[in-house]
Each structure stands twice: as structure tokens, then as C-alpha cells.
PDB file of N, CA, C, O and CB in Angstrom:
ATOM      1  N   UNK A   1     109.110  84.342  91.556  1.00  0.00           N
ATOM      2  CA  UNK A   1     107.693  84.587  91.506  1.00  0.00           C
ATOM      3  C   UNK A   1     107.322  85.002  90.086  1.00  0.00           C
ATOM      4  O   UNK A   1     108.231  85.746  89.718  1.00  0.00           O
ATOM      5  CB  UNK A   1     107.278  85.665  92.534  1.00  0.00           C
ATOM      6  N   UNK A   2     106.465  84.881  89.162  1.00  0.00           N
ATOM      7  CA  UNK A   2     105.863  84.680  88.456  1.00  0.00           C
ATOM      8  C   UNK A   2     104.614  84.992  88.417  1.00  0.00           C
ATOM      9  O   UNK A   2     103.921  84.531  89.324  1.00  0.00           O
ATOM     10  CB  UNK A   2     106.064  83.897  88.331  1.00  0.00           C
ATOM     11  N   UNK A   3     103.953  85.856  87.372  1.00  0.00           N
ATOM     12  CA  UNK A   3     102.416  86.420  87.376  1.00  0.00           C
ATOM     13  C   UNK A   3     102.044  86.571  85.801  1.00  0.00           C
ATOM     14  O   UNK A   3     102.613  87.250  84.946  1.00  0.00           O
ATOM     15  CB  UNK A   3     102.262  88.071  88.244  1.00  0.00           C
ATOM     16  N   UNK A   4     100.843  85.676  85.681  1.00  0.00           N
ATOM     17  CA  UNK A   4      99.837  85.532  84.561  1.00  0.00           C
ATOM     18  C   UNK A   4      98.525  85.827  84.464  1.00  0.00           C
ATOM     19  O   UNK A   4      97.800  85.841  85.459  1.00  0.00           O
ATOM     20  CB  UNK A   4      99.775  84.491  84.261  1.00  0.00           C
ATOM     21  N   UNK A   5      98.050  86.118  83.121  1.00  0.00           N
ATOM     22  CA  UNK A   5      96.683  86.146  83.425  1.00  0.00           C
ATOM     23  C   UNK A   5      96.197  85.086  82.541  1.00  0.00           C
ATOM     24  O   UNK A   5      96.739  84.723  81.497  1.00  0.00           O
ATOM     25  CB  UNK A   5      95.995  87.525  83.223  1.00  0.00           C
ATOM     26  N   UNK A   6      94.943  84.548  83.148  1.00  0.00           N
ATOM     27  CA  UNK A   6      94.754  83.006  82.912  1.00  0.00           C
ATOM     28  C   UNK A   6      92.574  83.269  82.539  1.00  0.00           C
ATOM     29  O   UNK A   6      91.812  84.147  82.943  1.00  0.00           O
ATOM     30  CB  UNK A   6      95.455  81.730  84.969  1.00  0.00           C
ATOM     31  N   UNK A   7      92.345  82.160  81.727  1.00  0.00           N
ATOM     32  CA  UNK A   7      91.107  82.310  81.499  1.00  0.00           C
ATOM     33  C   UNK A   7      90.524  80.794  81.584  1.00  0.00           C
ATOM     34  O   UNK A   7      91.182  79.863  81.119  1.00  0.00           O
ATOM     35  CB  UNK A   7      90.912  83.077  80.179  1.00  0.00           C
ATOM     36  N   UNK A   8      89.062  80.557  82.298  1.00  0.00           N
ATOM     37  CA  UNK A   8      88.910  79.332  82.515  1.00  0.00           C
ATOM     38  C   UNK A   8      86.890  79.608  82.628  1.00  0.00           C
ATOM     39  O   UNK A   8      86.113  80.559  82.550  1.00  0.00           O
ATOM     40  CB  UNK A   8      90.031  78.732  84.042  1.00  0.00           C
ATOM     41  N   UNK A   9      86.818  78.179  82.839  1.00  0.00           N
ATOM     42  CA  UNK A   9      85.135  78.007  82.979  1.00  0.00           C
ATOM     43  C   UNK A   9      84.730  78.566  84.631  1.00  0.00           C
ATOM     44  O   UNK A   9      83.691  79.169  84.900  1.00  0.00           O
ATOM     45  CB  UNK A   9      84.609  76.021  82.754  1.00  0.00           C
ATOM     46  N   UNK A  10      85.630  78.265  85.459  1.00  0.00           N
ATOM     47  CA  UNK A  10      84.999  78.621  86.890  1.00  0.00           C
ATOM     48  C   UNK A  10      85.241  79.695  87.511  1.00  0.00           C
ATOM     49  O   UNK A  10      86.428  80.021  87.529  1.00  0.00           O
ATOM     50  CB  UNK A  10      85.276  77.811  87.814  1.00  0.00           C
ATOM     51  N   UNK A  11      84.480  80.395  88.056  1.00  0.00           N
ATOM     52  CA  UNK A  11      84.693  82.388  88.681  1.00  0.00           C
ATOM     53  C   UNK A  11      85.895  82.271  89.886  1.00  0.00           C
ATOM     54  O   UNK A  11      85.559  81.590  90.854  1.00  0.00           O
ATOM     55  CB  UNK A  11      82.723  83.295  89.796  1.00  0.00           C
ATOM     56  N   UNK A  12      86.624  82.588  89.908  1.00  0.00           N
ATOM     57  CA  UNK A  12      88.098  82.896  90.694  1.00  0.00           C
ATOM     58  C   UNK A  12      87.253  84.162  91.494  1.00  0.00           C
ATOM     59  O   UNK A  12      86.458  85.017  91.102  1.00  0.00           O
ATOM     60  CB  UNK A  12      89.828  83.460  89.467  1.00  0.00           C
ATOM     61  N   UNK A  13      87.797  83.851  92.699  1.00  0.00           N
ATOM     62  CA  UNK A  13      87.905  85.168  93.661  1.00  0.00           C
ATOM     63  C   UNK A  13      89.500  85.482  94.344  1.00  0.00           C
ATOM     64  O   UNK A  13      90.046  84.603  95.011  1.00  0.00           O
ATOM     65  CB  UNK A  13      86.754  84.895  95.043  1.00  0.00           C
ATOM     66  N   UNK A  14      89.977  86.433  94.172  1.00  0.00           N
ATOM     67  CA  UNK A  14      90.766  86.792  94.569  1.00  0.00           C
ATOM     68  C   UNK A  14      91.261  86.715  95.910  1.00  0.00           C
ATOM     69  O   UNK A  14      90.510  87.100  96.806  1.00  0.00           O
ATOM     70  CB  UNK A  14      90.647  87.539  94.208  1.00  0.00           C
ATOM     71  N   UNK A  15      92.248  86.339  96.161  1.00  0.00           N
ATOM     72  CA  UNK A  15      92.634  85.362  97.394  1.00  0.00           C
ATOM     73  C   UNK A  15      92.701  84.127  97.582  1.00  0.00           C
ATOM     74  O   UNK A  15      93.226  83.696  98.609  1.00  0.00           O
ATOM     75  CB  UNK A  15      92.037  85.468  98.231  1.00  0.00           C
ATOM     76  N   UNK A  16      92.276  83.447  96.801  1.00  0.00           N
ATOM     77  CA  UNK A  16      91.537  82.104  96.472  1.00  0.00           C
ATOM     78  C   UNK A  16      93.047  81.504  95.875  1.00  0.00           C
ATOM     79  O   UNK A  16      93.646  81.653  94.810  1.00  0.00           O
ATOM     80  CB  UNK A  16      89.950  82.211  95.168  1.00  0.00           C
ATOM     81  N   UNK A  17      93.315  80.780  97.090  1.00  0.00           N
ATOM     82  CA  UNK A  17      95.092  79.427  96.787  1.00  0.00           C
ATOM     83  C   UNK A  17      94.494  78.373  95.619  1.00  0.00           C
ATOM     84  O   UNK A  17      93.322  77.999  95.646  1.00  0.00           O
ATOM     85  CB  UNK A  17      95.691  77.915  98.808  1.00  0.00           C
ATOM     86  N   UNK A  18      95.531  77.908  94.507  1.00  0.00           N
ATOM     87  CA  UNK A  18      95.198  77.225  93.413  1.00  0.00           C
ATOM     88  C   UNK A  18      96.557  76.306  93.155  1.00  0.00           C
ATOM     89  O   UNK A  18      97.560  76.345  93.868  1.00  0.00           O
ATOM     90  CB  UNK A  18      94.758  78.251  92.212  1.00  0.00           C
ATOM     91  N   UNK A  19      96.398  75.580  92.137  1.00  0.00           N
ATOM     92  CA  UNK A  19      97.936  74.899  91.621  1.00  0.00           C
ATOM     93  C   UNK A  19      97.335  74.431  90.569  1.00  0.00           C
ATOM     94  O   UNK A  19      96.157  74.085  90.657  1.00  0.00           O
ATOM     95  CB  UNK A  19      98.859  73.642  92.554  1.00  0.00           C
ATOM     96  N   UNK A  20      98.043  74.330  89.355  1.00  0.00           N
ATOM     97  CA  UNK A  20      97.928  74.656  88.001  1.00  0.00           C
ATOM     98  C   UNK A  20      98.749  73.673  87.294  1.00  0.00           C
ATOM     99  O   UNK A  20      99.829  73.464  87.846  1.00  0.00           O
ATOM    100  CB  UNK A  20      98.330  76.068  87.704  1.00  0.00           C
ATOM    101  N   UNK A  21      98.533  73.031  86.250  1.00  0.00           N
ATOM    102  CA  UNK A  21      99.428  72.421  85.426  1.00  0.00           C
ATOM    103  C   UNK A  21      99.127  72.761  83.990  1.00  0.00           C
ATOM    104  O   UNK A  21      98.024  72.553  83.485  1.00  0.00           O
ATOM    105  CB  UNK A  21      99.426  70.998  85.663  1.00  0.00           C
ATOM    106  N   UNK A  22     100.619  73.536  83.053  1.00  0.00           N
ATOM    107  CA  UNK A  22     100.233  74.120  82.441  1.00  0.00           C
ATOM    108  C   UNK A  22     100.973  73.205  81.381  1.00  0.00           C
ATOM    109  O   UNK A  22     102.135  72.822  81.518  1.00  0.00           O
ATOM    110  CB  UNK A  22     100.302  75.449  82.713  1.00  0.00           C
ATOM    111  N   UNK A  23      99.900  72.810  79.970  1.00  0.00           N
ATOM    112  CA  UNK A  23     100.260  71.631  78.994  1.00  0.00           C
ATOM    113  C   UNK A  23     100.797  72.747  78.220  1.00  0.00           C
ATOM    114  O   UNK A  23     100.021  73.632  77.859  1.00  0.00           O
ATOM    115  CB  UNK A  23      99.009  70.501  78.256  1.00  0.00           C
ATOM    116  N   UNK A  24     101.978  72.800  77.938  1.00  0.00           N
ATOM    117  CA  UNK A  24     102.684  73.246  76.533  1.00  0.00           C
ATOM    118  C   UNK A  24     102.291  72.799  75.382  1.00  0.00           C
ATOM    119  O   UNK A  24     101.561  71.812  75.472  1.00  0.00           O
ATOM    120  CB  UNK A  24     103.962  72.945  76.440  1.00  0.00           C
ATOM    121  N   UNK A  25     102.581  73.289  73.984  1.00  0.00           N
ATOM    122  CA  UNK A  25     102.268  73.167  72.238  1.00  0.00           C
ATOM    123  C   UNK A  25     103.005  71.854  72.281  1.00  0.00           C
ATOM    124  O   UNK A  25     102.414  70.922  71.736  1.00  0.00           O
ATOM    125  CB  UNK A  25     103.030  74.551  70.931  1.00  0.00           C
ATOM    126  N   UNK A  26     104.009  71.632  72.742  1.00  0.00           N
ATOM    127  CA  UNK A  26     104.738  70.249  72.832  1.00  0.00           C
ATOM    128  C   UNK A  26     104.558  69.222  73.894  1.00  0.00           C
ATOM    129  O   UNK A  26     105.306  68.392  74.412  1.00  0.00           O
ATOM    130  CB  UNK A  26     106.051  70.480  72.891  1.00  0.00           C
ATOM    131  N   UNK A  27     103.286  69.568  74.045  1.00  0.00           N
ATOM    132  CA  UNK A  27     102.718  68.259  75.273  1.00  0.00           C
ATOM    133  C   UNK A  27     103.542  68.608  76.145  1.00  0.00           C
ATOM    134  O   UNK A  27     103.096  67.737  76.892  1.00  0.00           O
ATOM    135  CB  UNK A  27     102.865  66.448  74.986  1.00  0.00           C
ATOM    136  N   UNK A  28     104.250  69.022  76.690  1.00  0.00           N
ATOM    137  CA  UNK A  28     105.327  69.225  77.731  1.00  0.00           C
ATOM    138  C   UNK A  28     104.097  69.777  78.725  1.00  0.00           C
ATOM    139  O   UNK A  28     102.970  70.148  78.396  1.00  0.00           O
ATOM    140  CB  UNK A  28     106.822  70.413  77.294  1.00  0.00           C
ATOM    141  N   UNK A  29     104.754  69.696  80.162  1.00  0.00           N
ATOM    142  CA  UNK A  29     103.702  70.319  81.408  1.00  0.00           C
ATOM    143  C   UNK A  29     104.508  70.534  82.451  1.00  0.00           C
ATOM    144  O   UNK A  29     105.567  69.948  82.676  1.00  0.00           O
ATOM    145  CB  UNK A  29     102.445  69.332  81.977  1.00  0.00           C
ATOM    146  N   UNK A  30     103.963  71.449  83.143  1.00  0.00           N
ATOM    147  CA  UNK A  30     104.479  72.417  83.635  1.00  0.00           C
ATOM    148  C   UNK A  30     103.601  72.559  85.270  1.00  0.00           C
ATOM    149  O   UNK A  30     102.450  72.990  85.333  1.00  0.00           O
ATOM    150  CB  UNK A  30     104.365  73.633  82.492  1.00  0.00           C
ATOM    151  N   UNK A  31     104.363  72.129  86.451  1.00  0.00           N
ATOM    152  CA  UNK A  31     103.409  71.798  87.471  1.00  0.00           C
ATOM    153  C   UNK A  31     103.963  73.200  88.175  1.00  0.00           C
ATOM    154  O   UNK A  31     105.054  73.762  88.077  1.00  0.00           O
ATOM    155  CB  UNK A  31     103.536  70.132  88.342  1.00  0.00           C
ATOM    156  N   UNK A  32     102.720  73.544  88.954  1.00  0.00           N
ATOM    157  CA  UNK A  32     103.091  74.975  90.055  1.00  0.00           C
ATOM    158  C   UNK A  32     101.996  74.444  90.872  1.00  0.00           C
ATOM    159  O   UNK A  32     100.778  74.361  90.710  1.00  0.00           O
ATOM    160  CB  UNK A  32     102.872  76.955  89.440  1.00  0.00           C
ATOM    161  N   UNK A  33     102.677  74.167  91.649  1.00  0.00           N
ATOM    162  CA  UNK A  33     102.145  73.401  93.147  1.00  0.00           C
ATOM    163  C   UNK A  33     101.315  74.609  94.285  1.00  0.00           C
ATOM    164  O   UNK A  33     100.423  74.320  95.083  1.00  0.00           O
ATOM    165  CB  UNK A  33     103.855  72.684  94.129  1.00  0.00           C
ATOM    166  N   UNK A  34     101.770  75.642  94.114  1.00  0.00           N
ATOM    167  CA  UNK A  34     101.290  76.817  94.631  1.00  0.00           C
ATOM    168  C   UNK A  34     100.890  78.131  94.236  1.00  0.00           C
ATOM    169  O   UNK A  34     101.853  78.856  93.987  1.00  0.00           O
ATOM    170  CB  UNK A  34     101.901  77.006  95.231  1.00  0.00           C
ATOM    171  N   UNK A  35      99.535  78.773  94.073  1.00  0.00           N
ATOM    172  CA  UNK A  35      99.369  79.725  93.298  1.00  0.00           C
ATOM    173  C   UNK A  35      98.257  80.393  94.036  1.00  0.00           C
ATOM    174  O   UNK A  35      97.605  79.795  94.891  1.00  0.00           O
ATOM    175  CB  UNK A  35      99.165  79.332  91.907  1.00  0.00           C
ATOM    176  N   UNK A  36      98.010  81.835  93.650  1.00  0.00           N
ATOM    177  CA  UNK A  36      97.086  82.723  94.499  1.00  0.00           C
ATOM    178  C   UNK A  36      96.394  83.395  93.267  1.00  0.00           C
ATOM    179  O   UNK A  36      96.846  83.349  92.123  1.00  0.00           O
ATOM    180  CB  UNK A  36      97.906  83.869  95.652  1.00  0.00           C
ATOM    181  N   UNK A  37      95.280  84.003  93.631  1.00  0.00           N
ATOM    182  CA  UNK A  37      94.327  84.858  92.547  1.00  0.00           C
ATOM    183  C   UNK A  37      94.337  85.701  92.966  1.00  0.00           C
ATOM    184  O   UNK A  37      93.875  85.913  94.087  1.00  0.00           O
ATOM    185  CB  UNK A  37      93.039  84.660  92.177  1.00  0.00           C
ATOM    186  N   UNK A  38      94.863  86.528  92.244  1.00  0.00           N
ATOM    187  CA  UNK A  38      95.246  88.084  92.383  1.00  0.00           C
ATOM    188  C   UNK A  38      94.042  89.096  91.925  1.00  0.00           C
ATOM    189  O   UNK A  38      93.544  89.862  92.749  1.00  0.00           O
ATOM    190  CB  UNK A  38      96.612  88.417  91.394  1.00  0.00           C
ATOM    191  N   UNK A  39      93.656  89.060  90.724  1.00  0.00           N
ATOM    192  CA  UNK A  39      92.499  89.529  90.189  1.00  0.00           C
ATOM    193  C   UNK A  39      91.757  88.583  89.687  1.00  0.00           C
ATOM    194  O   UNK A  39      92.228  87.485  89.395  1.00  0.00           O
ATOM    195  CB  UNK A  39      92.676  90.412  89.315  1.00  0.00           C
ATOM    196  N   UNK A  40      90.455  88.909  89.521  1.00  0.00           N
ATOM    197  CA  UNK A  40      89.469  88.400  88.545  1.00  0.00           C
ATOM    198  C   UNK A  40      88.097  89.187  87.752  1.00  0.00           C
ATOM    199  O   UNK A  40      87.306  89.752  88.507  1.00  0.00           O
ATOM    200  CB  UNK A  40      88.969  87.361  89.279  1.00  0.00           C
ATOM    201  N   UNK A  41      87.852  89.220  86.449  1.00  0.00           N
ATOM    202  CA  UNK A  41      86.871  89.725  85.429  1.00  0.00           C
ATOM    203  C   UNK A  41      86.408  89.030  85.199  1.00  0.00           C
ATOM    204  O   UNK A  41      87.156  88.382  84.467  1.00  0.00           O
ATOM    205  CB  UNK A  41      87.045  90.244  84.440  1.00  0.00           C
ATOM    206  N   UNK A  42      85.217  88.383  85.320  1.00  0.00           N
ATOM    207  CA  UNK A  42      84.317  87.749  84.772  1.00  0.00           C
ATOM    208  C   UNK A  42      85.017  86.150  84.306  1.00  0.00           C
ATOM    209  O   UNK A  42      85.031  85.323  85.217  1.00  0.00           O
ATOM    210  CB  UNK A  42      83.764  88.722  83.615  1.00  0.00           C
ATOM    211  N   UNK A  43      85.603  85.690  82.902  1.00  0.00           N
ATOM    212  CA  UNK A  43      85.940  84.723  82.887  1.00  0.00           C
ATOM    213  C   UNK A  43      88.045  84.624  82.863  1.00  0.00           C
ATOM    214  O   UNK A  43      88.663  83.595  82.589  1.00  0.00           O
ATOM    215  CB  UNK A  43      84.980  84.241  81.724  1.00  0.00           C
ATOM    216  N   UNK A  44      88.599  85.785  83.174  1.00  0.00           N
ATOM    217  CA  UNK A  44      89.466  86.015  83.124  1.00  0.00           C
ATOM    218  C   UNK A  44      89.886  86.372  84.596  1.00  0.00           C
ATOM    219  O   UNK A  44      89.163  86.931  85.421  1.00  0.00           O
ATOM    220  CB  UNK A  44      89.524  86.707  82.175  1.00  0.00           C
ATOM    221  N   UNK A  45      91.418  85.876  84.816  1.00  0.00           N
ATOM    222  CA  UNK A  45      91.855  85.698  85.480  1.00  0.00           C
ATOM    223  C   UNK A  45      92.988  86.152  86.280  1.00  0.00           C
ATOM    224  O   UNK A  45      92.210  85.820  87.174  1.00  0.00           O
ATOM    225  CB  UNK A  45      91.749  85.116  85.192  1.00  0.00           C
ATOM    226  N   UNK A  46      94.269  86.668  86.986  1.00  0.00           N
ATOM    227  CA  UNK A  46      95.599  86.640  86.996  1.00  0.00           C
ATOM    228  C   UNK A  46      96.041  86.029  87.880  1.00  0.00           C
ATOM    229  O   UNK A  46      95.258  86.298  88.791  1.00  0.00           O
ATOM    230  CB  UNK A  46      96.126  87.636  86.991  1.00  0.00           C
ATOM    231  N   UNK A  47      96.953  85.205  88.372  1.00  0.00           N
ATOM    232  CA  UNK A  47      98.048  84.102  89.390  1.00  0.00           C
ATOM    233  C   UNK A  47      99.584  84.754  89.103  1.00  0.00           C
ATOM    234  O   UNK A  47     100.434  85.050  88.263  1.00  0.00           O
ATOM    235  CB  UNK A  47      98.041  82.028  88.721  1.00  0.00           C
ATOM    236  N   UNK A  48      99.167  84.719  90.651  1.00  0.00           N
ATOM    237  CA  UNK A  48     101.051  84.618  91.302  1.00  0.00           C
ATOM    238  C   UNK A  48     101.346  83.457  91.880  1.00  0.00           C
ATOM    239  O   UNK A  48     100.868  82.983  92.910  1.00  0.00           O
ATOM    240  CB  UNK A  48     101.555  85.711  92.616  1.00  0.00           C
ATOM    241  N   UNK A  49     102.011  83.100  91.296  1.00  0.00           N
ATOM    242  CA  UNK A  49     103.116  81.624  91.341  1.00  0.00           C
ATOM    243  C   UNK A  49     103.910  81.982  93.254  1.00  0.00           C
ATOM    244  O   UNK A  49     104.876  82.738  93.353  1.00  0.00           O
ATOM    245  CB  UNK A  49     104.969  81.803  89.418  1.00  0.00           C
ATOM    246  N   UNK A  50     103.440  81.471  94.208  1.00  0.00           N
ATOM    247  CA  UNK A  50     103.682  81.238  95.355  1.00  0.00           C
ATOM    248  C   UNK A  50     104.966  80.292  95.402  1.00  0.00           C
ATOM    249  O   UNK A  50     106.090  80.720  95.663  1.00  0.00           O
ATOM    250  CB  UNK A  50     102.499  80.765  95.941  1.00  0.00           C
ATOM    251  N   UNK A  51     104.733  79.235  95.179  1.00  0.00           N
ATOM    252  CA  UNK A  51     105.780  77.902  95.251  1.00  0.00           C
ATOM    253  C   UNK A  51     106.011  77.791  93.634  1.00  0.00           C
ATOM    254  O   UNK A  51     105.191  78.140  92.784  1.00  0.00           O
ATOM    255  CB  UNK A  51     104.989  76.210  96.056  1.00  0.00           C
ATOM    256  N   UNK A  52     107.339  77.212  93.387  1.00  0.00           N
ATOM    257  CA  UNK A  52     107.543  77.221  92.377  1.00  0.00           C
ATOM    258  C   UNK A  52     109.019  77.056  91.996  1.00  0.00           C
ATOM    259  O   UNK A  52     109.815  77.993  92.049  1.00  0.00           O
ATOM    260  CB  UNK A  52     106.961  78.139  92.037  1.00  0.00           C
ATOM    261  N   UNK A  53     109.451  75.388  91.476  1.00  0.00           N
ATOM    262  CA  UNK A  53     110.780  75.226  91.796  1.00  0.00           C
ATOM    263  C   UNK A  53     111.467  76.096  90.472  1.00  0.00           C
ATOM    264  O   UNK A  53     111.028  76.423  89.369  1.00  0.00           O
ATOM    265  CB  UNK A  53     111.201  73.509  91.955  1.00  0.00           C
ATOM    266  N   UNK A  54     112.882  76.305  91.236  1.00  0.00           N
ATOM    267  CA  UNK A  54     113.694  77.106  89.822  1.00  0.00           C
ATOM    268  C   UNK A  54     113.692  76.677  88.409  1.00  0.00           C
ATOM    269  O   UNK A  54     113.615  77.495  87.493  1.00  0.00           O
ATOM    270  CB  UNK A  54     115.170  77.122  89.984  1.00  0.00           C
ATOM    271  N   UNK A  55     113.766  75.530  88.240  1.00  0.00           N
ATOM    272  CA  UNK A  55     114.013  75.241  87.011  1.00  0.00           C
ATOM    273  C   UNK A  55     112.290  75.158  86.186  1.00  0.00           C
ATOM    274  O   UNK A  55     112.160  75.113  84.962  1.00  0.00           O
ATOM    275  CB  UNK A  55     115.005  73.770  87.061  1.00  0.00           C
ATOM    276  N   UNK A  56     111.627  75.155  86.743  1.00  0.00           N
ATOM    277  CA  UNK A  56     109.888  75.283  86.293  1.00  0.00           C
ATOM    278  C   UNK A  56     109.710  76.652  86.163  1.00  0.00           C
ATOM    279  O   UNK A  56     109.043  77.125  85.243  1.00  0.00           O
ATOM    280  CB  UNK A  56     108.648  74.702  87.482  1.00  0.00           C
ATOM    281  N   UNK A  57     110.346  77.437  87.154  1.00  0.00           N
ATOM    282  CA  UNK A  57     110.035  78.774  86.303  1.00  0.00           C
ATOM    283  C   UNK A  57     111.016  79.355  85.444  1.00  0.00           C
ATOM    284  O   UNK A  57     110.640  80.349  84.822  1.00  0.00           O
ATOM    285  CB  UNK A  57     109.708  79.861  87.154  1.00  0.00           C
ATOM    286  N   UNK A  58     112.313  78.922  85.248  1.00  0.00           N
ATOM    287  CA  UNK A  58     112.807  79.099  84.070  1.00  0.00           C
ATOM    288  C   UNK A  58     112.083  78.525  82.620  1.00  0.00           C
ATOM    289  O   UNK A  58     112.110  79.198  81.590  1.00  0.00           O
ATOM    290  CB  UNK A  58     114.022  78.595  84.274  1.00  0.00           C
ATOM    291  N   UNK A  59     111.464  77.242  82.700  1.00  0.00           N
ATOM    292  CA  UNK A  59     111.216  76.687  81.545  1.00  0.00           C
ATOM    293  C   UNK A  59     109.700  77.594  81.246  1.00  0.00           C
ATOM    294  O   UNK A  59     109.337  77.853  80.099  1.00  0.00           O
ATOM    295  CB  UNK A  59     111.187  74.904  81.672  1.00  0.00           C
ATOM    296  N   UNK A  60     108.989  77.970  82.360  1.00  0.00           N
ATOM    297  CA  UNK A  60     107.572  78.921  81.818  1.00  0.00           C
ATOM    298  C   UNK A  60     107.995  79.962  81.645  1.00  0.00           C
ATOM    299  O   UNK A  60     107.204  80.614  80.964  1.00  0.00           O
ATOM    300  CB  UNK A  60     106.305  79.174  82.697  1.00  0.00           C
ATOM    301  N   UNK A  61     108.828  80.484  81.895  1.00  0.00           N
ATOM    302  CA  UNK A  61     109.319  82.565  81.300  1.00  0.00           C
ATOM    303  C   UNK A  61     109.958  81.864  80.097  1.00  0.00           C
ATOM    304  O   UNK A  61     109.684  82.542  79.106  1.00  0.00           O
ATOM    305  CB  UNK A  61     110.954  84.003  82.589  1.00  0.00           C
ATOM    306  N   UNK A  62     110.896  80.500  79.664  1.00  0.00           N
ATOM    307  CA  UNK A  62     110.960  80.637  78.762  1.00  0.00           C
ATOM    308  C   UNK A  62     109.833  80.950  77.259  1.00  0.00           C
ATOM    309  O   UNK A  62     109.699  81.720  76.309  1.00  0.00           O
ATOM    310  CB  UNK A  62     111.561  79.900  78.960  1.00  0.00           C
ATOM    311  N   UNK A  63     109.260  79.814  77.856  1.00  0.00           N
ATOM    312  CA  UNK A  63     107.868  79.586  77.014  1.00  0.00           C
ATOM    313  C   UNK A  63     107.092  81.171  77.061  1.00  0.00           C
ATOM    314  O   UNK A  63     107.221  81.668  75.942  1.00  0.00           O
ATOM    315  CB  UNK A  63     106.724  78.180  77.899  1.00  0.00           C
ATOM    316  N   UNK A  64     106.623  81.753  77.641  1.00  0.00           N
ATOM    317  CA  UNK A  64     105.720  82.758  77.999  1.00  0.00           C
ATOM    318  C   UNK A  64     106.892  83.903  77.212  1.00  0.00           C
ATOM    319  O   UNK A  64     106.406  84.663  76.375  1.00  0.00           O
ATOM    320  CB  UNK A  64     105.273  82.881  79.917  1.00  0.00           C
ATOM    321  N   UNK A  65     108.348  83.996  77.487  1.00  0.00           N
ATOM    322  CA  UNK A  65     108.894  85.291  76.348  1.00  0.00           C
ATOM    323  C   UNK A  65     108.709  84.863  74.716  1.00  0.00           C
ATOM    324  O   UNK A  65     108.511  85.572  73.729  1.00  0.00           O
ATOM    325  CB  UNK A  65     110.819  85.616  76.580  1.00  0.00           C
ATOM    326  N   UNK A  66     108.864  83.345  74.868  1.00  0.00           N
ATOM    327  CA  UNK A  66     108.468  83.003  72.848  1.00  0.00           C
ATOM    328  C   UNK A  66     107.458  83.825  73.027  1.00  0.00           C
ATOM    329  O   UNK A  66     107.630  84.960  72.581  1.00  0.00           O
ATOM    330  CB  UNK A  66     107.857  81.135  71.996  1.00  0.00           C
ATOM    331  N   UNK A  67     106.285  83.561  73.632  1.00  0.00           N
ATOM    332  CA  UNK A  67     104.824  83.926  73.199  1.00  0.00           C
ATOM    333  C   UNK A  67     104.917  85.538  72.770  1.00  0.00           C
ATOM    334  O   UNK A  67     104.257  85.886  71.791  1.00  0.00           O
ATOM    335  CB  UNK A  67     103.628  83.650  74.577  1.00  0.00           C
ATOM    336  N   UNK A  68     105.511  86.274  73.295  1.00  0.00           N
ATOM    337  CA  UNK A  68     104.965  87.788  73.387  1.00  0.00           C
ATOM    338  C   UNK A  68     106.487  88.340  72.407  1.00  0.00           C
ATOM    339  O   UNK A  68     106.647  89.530  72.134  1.00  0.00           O
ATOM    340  CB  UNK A  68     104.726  88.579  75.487  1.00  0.00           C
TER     341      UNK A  68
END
């Protein structure tokens, strides 16, 4: 399981099931077939990764520890 906070054009309500494809700096993408809205602020966001095969969430914690 896996949790982000995410920012977009449309108001998220919390509870609200989603699935996401996330384009990497290297065009690479990243599918999560299952996702929930945990919080929401105005245009900001957070998701917990529900479904989500092993090796997809190894390659996004990879990506997401470069970042921080």
C-alpha cells in the first residue's frame, strides 16, 4: 500500500474509488488500477493505492524516494 498527495483540476471527495496513471520524467507510466481519496483541500489531494501489483509499487517508491 502506498499513499500520496496528488493535485489536479477536479474536487476529490474523500471516499471517492479512482485509478491513476502516473507519466514519469522518462515517459515511463505507471498504472494503479485501484485507488481511494483519503483527504482533500481545495485543489489538493491524497490516495491510497488499494490494488497495486508488486513490481509497480516498487518502481513508484523508487521514483517518489529520488524525489524527496
Amino acid at each position: 500500500m502506498y499513499r500520496g498527495q496528488l493535485s489536479g483540476d477536479l474536487p476529490m471527495r474523500p471516499g471517492e474509488p479512482l485509478s491513476l496513471t502516473v507519466t514519469l520524467p522518462n515517459e515511463q507510466r505507471i498504472e494503479i488500477p485501484e485507488a481511494v481519496v483519503r483527504w482533500s483541500r481545495g485543489q489538493e489531494f491524497a490516495v491510497e493505492n488499494i490494488s497495486v501489483e508488486r513490481h509497480t509499487q516498487a518502481r513508484l517508491q523508487h521514483y517518489v524516494t529520488r524525489l524527496v
